[in-house]
Structure formats: structure tokens, C-alpha cells
C-alpha positions as a Python dict, from the first residue, in 0.01 Angstrom:
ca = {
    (1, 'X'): (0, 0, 0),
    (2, 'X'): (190, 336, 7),
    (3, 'X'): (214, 553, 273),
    (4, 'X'): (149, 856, 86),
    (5, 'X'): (-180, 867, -37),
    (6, 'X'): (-338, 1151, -256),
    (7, 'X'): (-704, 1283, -273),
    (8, 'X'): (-882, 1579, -488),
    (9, 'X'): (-1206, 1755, -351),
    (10, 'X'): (-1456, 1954, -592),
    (11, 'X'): (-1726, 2176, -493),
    (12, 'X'): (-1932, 2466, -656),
    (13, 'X'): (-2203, 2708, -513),
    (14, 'X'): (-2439, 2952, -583),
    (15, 'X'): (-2424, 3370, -546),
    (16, 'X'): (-2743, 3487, -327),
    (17, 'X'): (-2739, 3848, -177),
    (18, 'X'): (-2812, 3838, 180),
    (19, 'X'): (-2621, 3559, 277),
    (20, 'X'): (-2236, 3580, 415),
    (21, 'X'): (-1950, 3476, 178),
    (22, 'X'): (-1708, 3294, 380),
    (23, 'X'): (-1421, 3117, 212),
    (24, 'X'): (-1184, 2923, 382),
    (25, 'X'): (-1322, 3052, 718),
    (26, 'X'): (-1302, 3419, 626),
    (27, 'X'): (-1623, 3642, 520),
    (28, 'X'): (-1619, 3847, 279),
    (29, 'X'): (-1812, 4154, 369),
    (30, 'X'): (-2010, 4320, 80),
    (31, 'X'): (-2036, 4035, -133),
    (32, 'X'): (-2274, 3824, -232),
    (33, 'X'): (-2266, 3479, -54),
    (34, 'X'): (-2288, 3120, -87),
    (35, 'X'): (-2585, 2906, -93),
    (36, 'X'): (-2538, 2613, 85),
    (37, 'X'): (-2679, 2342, 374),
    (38, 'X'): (-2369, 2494, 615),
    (39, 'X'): (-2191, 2822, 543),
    (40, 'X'): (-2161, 2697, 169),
    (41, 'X'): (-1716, 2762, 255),
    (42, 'X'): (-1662, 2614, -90),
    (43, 'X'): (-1308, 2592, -63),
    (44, 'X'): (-1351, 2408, 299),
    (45, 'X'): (-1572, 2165, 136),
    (46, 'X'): (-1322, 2094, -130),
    (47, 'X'): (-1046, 2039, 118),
    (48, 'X'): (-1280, 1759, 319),
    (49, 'X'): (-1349, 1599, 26),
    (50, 'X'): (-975, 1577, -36),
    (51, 'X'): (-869, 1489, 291),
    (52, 'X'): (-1130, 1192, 298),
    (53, 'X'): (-1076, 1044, -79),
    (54, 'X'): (-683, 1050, 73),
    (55, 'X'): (-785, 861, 389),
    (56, 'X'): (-1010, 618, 154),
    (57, 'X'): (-1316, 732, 323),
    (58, 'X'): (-1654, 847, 221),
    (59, 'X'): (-1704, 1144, 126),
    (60, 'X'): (-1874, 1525, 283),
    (61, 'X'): (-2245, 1405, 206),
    (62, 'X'): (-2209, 1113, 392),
    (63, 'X'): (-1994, 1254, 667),
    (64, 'X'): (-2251, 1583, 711),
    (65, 'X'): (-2566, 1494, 548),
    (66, 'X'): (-2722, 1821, 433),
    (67, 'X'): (-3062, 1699, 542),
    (68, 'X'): (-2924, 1733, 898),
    (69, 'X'): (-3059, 2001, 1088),
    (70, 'X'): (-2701, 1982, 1327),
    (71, 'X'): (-2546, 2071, 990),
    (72, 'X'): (-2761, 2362, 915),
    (73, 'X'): (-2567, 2689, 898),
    (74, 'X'): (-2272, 2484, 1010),
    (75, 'X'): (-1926, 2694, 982),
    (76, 'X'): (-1753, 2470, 781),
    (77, 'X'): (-1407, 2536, 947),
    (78, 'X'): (-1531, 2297, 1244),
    (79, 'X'): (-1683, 2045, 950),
    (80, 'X'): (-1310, 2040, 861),
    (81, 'X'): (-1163, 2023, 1166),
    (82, 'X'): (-1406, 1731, 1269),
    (83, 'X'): (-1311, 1571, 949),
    (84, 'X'): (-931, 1580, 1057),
    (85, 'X'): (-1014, 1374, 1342),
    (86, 'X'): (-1192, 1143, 1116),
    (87, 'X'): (-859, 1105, 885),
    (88, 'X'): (-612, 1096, 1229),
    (89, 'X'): (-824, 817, 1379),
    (90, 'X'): (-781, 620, 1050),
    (91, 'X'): (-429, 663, 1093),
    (92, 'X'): (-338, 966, 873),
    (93, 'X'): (-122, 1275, 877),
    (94, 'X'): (-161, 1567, 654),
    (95, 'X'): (123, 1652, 475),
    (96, 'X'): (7, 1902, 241),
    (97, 'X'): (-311, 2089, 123),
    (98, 'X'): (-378, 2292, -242),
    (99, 'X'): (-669, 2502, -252),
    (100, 'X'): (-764, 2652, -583),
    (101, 'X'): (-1100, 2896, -581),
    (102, 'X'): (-1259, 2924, -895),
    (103, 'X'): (-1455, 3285, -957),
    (104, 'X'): (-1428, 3622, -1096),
    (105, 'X'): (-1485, 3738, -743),
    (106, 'X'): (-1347, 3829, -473),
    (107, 'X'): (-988, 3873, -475),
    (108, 'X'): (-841, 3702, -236),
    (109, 'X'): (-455, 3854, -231),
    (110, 'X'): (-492, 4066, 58),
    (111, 'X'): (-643, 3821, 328),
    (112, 'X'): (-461, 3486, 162),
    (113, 'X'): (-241, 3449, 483),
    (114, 'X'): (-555, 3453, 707),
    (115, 'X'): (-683, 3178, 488),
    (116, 'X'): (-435, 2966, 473),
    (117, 'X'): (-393, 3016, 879),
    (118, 'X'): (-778, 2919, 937),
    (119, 'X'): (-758, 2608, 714),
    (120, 'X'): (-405, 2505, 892),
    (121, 'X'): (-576, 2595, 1234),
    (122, 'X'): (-897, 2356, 1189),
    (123, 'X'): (-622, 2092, 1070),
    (124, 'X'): (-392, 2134, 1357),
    (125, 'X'): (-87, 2187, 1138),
    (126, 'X'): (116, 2471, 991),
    (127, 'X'): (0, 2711, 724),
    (128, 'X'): (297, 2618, 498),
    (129, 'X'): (150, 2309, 432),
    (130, 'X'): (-153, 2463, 276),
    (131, 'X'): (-201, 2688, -5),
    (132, 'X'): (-479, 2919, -136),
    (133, 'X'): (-495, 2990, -499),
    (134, 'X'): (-739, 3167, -716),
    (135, 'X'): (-830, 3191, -1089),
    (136, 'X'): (-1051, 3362, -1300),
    (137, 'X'): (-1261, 3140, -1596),
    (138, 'X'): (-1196, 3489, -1807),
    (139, 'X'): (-1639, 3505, -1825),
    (140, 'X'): (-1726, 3185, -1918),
    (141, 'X'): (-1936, 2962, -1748),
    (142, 'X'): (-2129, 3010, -1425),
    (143, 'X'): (-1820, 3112, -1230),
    (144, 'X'): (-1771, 3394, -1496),
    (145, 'X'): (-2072, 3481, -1512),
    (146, 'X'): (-2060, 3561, -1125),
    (147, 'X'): (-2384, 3320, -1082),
    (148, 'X'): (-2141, 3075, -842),
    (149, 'X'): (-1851, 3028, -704),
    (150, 'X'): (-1638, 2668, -692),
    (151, 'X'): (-1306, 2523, -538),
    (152, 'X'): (-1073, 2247, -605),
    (153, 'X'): (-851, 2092, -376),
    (154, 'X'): (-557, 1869, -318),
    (155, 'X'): (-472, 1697, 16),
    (156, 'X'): (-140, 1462, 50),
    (157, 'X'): (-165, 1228, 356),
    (158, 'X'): (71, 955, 483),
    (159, 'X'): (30, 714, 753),
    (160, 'X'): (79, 826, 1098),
}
């Protein structure tokens, strides 16, 4: 078996008013937020679920059951940061993380560092192994329609 190993994480959302956005770690203030069993951190969800198809493990459901009442409300940068114990103990590294968020809105340009530092600093590595990306779906589909948001990610491990 290689000692690079490769996993992709999906996750999408719903827009409610009165509930924080927080992506990757950070809120958003003024905007509508994420419906979810934790803090609904789409792009955090997306990087667990990459980080544990890498490792060969299960995947955020079964890690953090959403029927959990622990998990309720949860700040998903310590579900990922838990998770990164998960994929040391099973003898993985990160070596890099892709984050792409999916959504009209918000722009993320001016607070992409912060990002990036928050999802490197519930990892325990540098932010120049992870990115944050964004792109639009130009209207179409739930994401352009502003009724969600979603995130894909990419998370390249090798053995410790």
C-alpha cells in the first residue's frame, strides 16, 4: 500500500436567518447561517470527511452522530481537530488540505488567511498546507439560488 493516500469530503447546508454562518471557523456576521446538528461549518465538515476517507476510516456521521446531544451546536473546528487525532492515531500525517466553498455568498477574499489559519490550527500544521477556495454556480441550483451553501474538499495524508 502507498504511503500517500488521498480522500475527498462533500457537504451542503441550508440558509436560515437567525442562525450564525461560520465557515471554516470564522462567522460571518450579517448573513444568513447554516442549518446543521453542530455549527453546520460546511467547509469543516468537508475537510473531516476528507481527512477520514484518506485515513480509510468511517466517515463524519459515524464519527459525530447528529442524533448526539454532545454534538449539538458543536463548533466544528474542535470536530476537526478531534478528527486529526483520529487520523494521527491511525498512523497519518497531513500533508495537504483543498477547500473549495460552493455559494453565491459570502465572499470570502478578505478573511481567507484567517481561514486557512483556523483549519491549519485545529490540524496542528501550517496554513500553507491548506487552501480556501470559493466559486460561484453563476444562479443555478440551490447554491445559486442562495437557499444553501456546500463545500468540497481534498486532504493528502501519508504515513507517519
Amino acid at each position: 500500500m502507498s504511503d500517500l493516500r488521498v480522500g475527498i469530503g462533500v457537504d451542503a447546508h441550508a440558509l436560515s436567518e437567525g442562525v450564525p454562518l461560520v465557515l471554516a471557523g470564522v462567522e460571518f456576521a450579517g448573513e444568513p447561517g447554516l442549518v446543521g446538528h453542530s455549527d453546520g461549518d460546511v467547509i469543516a465538515h468537508a475537510l473531516i470527511d476528507a481527512l477520514l476517507g484518506a485515513a480509510g476510516l468511517a466517515d463524519i456521521g459515524e464519527l459525530f452522530p447528529p442524533g448526539t446531544p454532545a454534538w449539538h451546536g458543536a463548533s466544528s473546528i474542535s470536530l476537526l481537530q478531534q478528527t486529526c487525532q483520529v487520523v494521527r492515531e491511525a498512523g497519518f500525517e497531513l500533508v495537504n488540505a483543498d477547500c473549495v466553498l460552493v455559494g453565491e455568498r459570502p465572499r470570502i477574499a478578505p478573511v481567507r488567511a484567517e481561514m486557512r489559519a483556523r483549519l491549519a490550527g485545529a490540524m496542528g500544521t501550517e496554513p500553507d498546507r491548506v487552501t480556501v477556495r470559493a466559486t460561484t454556480t453563476d444562479g443555478l441550483g440551490f447554491t445559486g439560488r442562495g437557499e444553501g451553501l456546500a463545500a468540497q474538499a481534498v486532504a493528502l495524508l501519508r504515513r507517519a
